[in-house]
VOGU-3710 file (C-alpha; in Angstrom, 3 decimals, decimal comma):
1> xxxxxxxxxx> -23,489/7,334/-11,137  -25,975/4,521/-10,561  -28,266/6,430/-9,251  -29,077/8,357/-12,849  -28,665/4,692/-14,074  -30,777/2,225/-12,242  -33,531/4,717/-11,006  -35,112/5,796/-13,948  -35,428/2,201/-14,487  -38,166/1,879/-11,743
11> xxxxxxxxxx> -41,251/2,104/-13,539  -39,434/-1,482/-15,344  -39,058/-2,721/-11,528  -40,170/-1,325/-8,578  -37,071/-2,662/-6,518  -34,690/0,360/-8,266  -36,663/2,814/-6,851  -34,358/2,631/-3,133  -31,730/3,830/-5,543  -33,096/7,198/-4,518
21> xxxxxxxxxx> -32,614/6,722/-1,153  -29,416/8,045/0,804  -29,226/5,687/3,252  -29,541/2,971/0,868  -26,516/4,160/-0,697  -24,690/5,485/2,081  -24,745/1,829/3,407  -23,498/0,460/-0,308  -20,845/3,342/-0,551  -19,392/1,694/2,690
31> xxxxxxxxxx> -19,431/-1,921/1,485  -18,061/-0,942/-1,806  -15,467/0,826/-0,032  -14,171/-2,025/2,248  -14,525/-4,994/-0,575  -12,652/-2,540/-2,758  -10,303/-2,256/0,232  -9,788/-5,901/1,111  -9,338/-7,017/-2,267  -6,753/-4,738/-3,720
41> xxxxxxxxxx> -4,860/-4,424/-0,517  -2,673/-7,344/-0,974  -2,002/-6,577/-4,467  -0,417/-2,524/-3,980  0,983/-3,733/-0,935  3,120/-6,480/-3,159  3,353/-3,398/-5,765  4,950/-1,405/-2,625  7,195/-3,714/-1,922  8,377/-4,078/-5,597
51> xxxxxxxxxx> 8,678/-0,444/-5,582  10,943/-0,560/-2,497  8,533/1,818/-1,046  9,134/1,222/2,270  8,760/3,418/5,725  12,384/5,042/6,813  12,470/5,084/10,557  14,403/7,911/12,043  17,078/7,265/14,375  18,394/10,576/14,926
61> xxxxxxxxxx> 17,932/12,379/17,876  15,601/9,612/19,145  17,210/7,148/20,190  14,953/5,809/22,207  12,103/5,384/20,521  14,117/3,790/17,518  14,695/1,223/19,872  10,938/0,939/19,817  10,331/1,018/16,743  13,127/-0,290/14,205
71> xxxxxxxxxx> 11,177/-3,354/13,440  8,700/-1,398/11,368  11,674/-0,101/9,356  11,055/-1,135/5,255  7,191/-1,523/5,897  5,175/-0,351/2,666  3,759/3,176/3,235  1,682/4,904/0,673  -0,843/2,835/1,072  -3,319/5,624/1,509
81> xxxxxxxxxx> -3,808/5,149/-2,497  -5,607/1,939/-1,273  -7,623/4,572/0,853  -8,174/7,231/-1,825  -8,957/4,932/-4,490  -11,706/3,126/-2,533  -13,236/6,414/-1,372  -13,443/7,955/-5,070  -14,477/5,023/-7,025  -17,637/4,095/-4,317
91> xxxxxxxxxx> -18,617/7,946/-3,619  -18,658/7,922/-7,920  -20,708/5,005/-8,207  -23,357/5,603/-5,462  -23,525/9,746/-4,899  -25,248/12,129/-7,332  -22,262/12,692/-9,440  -23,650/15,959/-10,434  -23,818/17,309/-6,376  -21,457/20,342/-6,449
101> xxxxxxxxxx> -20,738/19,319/-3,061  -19,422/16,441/-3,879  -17,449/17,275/-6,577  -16,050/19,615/-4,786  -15,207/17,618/-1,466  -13,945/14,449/-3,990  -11,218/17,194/-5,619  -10,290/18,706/-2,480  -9,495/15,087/-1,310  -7,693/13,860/-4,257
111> xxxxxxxxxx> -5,685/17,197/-4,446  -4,134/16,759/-1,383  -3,412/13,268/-1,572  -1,141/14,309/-4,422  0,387/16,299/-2,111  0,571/13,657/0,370  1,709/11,466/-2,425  4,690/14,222/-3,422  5,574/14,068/0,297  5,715/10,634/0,670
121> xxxxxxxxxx> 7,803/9,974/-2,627  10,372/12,575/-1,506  11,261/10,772/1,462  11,391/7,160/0,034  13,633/8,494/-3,008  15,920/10,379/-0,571  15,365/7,932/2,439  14,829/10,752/5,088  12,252/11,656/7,054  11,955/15,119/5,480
131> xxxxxxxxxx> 9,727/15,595/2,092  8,159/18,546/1,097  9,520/21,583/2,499  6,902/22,940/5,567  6,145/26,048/3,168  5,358/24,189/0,174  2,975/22,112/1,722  1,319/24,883/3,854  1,352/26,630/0,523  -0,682/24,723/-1,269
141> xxxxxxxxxx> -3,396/23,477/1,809  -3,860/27,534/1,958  -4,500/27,796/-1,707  -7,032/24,656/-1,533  -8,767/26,521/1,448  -9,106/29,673/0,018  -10,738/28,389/-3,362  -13,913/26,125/-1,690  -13,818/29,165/0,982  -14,450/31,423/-2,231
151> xxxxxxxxxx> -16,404/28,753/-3,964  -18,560/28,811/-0,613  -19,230/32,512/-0,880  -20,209/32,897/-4,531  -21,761/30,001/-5,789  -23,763/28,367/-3,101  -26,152/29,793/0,052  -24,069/28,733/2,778  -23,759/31,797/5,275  -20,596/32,945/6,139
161> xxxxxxxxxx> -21,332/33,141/9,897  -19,927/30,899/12,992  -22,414/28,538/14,777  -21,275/27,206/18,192  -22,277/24,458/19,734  -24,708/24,103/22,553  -25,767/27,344/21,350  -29,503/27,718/19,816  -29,528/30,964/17,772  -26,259/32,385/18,497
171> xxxxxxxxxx> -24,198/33,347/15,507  -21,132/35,309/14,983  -21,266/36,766/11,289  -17,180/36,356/9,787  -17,293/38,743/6,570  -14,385/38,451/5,045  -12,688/36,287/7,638  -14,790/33,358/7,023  -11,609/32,766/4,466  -9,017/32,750/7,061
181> xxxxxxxxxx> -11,766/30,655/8,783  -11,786/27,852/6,023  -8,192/27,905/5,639  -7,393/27,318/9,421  -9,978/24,843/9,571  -8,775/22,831/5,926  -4,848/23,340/7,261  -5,839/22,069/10,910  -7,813/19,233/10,496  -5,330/17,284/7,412
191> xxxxxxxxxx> -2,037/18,311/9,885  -3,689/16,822/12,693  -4,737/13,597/11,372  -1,292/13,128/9,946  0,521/13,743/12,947  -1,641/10,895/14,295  -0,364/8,255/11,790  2,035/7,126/14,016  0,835/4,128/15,418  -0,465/1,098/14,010
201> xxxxxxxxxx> -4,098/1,460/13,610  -4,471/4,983/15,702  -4,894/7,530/12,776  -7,598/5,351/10,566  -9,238/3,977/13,626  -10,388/7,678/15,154  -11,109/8,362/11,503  -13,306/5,937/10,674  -14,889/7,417/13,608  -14,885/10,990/13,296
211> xxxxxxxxxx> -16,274/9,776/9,358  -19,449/7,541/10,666  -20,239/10,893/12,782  -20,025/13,377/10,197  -22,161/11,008/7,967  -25,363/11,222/10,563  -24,560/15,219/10,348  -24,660/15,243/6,938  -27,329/13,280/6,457  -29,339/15,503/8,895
221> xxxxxxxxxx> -28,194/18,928/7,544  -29,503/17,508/3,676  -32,854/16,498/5,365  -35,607/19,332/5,878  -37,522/17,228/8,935  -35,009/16,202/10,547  -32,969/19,248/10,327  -36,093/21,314/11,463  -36,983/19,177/14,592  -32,876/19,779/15,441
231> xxxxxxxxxx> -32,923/22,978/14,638  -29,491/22,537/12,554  -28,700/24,337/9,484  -30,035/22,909/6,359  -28,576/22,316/3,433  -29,990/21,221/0,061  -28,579/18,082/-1,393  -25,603/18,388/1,732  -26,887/14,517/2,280  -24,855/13,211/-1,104
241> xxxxxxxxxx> -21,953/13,959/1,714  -23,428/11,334/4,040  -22,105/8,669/0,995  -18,292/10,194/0,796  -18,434/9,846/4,680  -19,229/6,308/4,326  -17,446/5,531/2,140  -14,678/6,639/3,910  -15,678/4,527/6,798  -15,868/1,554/4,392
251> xxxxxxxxxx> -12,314/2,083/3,098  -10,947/2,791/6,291  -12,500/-0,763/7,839  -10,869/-2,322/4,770  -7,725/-0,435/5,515  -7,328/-1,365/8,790  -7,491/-5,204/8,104  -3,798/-4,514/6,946  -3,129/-1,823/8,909  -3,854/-3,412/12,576
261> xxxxxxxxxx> -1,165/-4,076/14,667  1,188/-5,442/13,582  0,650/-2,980/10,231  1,723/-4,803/7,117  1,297/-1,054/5,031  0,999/2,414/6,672  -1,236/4,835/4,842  1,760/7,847/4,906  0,790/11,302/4,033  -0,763/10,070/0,708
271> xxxxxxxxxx> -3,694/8,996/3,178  -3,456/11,183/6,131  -3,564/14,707/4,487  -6,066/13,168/2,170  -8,454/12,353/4,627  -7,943/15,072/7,336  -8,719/17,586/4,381  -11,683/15,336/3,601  -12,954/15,958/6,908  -12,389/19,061/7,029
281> xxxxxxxxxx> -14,644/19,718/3,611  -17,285/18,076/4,802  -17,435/19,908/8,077  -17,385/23,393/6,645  -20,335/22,563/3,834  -22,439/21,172/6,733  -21,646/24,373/8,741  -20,370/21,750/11,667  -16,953/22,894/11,810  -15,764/23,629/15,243
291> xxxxxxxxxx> -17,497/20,459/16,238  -14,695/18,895/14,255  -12,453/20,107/17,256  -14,535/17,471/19,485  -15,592/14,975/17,328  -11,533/14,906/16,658  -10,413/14,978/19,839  -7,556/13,030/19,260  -6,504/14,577/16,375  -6,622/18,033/18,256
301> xxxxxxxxxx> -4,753/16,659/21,090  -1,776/15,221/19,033  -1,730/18,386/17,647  -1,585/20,695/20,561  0,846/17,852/22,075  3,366/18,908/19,402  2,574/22,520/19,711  2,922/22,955/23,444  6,272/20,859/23,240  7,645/23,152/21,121
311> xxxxxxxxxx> 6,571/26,146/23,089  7,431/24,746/26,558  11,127/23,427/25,168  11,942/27,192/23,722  10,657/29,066/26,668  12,257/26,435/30,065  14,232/24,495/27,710  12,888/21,329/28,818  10,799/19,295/27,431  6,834/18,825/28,619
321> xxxxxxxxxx> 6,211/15,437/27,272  9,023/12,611/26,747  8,408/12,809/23,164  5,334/14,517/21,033  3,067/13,791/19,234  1,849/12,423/22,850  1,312/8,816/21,617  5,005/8,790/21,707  5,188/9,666/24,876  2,735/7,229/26,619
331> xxxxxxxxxx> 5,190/4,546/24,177  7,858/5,748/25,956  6,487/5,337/29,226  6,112/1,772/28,492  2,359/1,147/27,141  2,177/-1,145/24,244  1,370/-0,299/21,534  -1,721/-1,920/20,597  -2,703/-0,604/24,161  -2,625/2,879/23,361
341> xxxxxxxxxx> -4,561/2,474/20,281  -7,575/1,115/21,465  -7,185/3,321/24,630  -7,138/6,166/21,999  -10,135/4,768/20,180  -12,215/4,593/23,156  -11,932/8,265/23,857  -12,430/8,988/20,258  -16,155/6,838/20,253  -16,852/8,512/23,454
351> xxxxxxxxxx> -16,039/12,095/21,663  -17,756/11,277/18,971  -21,022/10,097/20,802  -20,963/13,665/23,119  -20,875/15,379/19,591  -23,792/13,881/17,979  -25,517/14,360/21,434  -25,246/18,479/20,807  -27,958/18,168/17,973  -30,312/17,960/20,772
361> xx> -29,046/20,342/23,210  -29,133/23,043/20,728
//
């Protein structure tokens, strides 16, 4: 929005003229992000509490990690409005407003926060740890998928085909099941990220990470040089999606001044599906989406820690971890919490850092 404001002023001033400049904006986005962050996060977490939104802590069937845990019973969750309001207010002031790709990452992200949001509310007005039903919720993330898989093939040039990583000219053509593609993808990557908001600080920590890395890959897949001399797929006007990217960062940073241990608001499934789906928009315009897989390690691994639990318990009975998702499990082992965390943030920057590296071995 201030780009089609200030720049055409430029010919007045020659210092509006960086308006036109991504990485000018990308770095504003992310400071917009994080005051907007800092300053209104006292005031909905005091609305939280008003609200009695606070987090319900189940007891049931585990026991032992209530034990853990009970302290963080009544803590405000929803606070991933803070998050979604900080990311749609800077992307609309500093993107091109007009980018289809932004418009249609920003309503992907804002739809399912409302689903997030319609989760969350269902379990503070009932005060259970169940929301919306498991169907309802897959439901609609398949619907989202399916329209920007749709929008994908009919109104823009981005193949259809599967690029792999480390691979140079490789590419598997999908047809018809680039749809089931998007979908898995979409579904996959919000899941994941909320079934790592479980510990203070671990779910926006490795995604303000996975974000700063898809905002160098977006910025190089919207730039012709730079995308030529990697030999990456190029994408006209893909670099507006370096400034939702940072802007994510930005409100994420912000977030996690109050969400550090110990959290004084938890984002809940307001923020979680919200930005997992976010991710997972960005990755598929930018034609970068199985490097989602490593640049979200952690993600991936809490969710395959939950789905090999499950397997392993029906098939021996037993259980493979002490509890899933696995950050549970190294809690009940005895790690602190704070030291699993940063632990977890370590291999996330060191996932993230192989990732970018691929650009070059391509």
């Amino acid at each position: 929005m201030l780009y089609y404001i200030f720049y055409p002023l430029r010919d007045l001033w020659f210092g509006f003229n960086v308006f036109k400049y991504i990485t000018f904006r990308a770095v504003m986005a992310a400071l917009t992000a994080f005051l907007i962050s800092v300053i209104f996060g006292p005031i909905v977490i005091r609305l939280l509490k008003r609200l009695n939104f606070g987090q319900y802590i189940r007891k049931e069937f585990v026991e032992d990690l209530h034990g853990i845990t009970k302290h963080k019973e009544g803590t405000p969750t929803m606070g991933g409005l803070l998050i979604i309001f900080a990311i749609t207010v800077s992307t609309l002031l500093w993107a091109d407003v007009f980018n289809q790709y932004i418009l249609i990452t920003i309503a992907s992200f804002l739809f399912l926060g409302l689903v997030g949001f319609k989760d969350d509310y269902i379990k503070i007005k009932n005060k259970t740890n169940q929301g919306l039903r498991a169907k309802t919720k897959l439901v609609a993330q398949v619907t989202l998928g399916i329209a920007v898989a749709l929008f994908i093939m009919y109104c823009t040039r981005i193949p259809t085909h599967l690029a792999l990583p480390f691979t140079k000219n490789f590419v598997l053509n999908l047809g018809l099941f680039y749809i089931i593609f998007v979908v898995l993808v979409l579904t996959s990557s919000s899941n994941a990220v909320n079934l790592t908001d479980g510990l203070d600080g671990l779910a926006i920590g490795c995604t303000i990470i996975a974000a700063l890395s898809y905002a160098v890959l977006s910025y190089v897949t919207g730039n012709f040089k730079m995308s030529d001399y990697l030999n990456v797929f190029y994408l006209e006007g893909a670099g507006e999606l370096t400034i939702f990217c940072s802007a994510m960062v930005g409100a994420g940073l912000g977030f996690l001044w109050f969400n550090s241990h110990p959290a004084t608001v938890f984002m809940g499934d307001t923020g979680s599906l919200a930005l997992g789906g976010g991710l997972g928009v960005v990755s598929i315009f930018i034609k970068k989406e199985l490097l989602l897989f490593l640049v979200g390690g952690i993600f991936v691994m809490e969710a395959l820690s939950v789905v090999l639990q499950v397997a392993w318990f029906k098939t021996t009975k037993k259980r493979l971890f002490l509890m899933s998702p696995i950050h549970h499990h190294f809690q009940l082992m005895g790690w602190s919490e704070s030291k699993i965390t940063i632990r977890f943030w370590i291999i996330a920057i060191i996932l993230a850092l192989f990732s970018l590296a691929t650009l070059k071995l391509q």
